[in-house]
Each structure stands twice: as structure tokens, then as C-alpha cells.
C-alpha positions as CSV (number, residue, x, y, z in Angstrom):
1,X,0.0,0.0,0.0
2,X,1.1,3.5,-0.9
3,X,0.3,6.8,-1.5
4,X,-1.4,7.5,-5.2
5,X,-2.1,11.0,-6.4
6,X,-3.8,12.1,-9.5
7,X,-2.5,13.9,-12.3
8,X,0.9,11.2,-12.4
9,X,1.9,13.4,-9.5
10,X,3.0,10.7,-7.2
11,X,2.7,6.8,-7.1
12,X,4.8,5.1,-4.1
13,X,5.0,3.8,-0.7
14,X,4.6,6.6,2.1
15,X,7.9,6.6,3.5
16,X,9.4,7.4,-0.2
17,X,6.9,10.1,-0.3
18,X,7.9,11.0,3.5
19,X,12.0,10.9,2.5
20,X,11.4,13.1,-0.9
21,X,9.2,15.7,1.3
22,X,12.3,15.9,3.7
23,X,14.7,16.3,1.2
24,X,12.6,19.1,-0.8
25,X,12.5,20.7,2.3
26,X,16.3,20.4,3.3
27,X,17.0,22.6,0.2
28,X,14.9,25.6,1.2
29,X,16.7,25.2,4.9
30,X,13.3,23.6,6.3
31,X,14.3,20.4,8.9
32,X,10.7,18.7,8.8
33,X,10.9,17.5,12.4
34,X,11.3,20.8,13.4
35,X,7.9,21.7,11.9
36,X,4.6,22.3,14.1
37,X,2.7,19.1,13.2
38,X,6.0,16.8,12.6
39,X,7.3,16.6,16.1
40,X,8.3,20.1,16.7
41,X,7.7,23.6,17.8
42,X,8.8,26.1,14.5
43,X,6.1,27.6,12.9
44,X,5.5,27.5,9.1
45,X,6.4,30.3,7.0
46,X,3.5,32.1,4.8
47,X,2.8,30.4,2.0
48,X,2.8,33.2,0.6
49,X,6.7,33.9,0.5
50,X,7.0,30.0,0.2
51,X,4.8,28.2,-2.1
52,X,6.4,24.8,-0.9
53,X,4.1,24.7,2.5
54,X,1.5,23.9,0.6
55,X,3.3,20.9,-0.3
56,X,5.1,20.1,2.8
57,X,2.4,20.7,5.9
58,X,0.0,18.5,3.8
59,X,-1.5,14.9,5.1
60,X,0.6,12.2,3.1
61,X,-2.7,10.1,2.6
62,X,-5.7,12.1,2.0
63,X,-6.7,15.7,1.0
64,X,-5.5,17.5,-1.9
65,X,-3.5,20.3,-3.4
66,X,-5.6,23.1,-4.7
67,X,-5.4,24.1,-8.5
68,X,-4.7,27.4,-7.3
69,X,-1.2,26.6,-5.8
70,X,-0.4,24.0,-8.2
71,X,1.9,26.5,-10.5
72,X,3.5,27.9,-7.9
73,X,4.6,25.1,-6.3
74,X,5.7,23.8,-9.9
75,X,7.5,26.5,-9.8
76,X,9.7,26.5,-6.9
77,X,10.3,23.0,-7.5
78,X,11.6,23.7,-10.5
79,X,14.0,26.2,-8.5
80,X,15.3,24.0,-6.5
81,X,15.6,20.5,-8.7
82,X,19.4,20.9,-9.7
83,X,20.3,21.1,-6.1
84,X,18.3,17.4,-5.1
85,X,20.9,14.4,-5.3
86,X,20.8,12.9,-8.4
87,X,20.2,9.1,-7.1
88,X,18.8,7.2,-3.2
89,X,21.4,5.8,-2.1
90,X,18.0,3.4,0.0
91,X,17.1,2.5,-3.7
92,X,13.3,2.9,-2.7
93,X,12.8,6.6,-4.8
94,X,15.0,6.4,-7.7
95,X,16.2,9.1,-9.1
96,X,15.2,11.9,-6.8
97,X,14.8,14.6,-9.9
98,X,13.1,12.4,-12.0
99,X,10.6,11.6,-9.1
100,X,10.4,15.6,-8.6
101,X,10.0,16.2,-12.0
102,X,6.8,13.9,-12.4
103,X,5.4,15.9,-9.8
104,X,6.0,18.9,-11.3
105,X,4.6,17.6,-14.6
106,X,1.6,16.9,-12.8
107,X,1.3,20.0,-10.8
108,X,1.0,22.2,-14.3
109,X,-1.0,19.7,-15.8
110,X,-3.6,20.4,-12.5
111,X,-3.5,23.8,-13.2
112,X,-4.1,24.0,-16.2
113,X,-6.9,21.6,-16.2
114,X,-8.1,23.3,-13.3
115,X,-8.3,20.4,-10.9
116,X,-7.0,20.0,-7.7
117,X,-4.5,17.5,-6.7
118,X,-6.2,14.9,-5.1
119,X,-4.3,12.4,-2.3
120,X,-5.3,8.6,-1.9
């Protein structure tokens, strides 16, 4: 059992989806356990001057991603992909831009659709 998204965005076991969400959030200086809601006291910044919360303070098994954020977190994604490692070293994600790049693909394919991202 894993976590399955629409659009193509994701399709995996949770803890892959857990490990990518950490490392995305490593390279804007964001430690996840840190986080309110993952173990920790720091608050979120806006969303506003980071698109990426939307992504990162989000249930790993339900809800969705409105269409309305979709591009901009496609966006800053897109920022940040040359800085990811190129391979897991665990084996159990791939190659870690390739994996963020298919969730990019399916963020702008959500928004221009119009459809929210849904989680499953």
C-alpha cells in the first residue's frame, strides 16, 4: 500500500513520499521535524513567501493540493531541482529529480486543467 495522487503526480510507498518531502524541504533550509505538526515547535512560514508549504504541511494520505497553488509550487520545485541528489542511495525513490519532475509535470498539468491535486 502507498500513497497514489492524480494527475501522475506521485505513485509510491509513504515513506518514499515522506524521505522526498524531507529532502525538498532540506533545500529551502526547512528540517521537517522541526515543523509544528512533525514533532516540533517552529512555525511554518506564509505560504505566501514560500509556495512549498503547501506541499510540505499536507497529510501524506488524503486531501488535496488546490489548483490554485499548483503552478506555484511547480514552480519553486523547478528552482530547487538541480540542487536534489541525483540518485537514493535506500534505492526505494529512484532518481530523486526524476521523481520531482513527475510531480511537477503533474502540478501544471492540474492547473491548467483546473483540478485539484487529489491524495489517496
Amino acid at each position: 500500500m502507498g500513497l497514489d495522487t492524480s494527475h501522475g503526480c506521485w505513485h509510491g510507498g509513504y515513506s518514499a513520499f515522506s524521505r522526498w518531502r524531507t529532502q525538498i524541504a532540506a533545500q529551502i533550509g526547512i528540517t521537517l521535524d522541526c515543523m509544528e505538526g512533525f514533532g516540533g515547535g517552529r512555525p511554518w512560514p506564509s505560504s505566501e513567501q514560500e509556495p512549498l508549504v503547501h506541499l510540505l504541511n499536507h497529510s501524506d494520505c488524503d486531501g488535496e493540493l488546490e489548483h490554485q497553488h499548483c503552478a506555484a509550487i511547480a514552480d519553486r520545485l523547478t528552482e530547487i531541482l538541480p540542487g536534489l541528489p541525483a540518485d537514493d542511495e535506500d534505492g526505494h525513490i529512484g532518481n530523486w529529480r526524476d521523481k520531482t519532475q513527475l510531480f511537477i509535470d503533474g502540478l501544471r498539468l492540474a492547473a491548467k486543467c483546473g483540478e485539484n491535486v487529489l491524495f489517496r
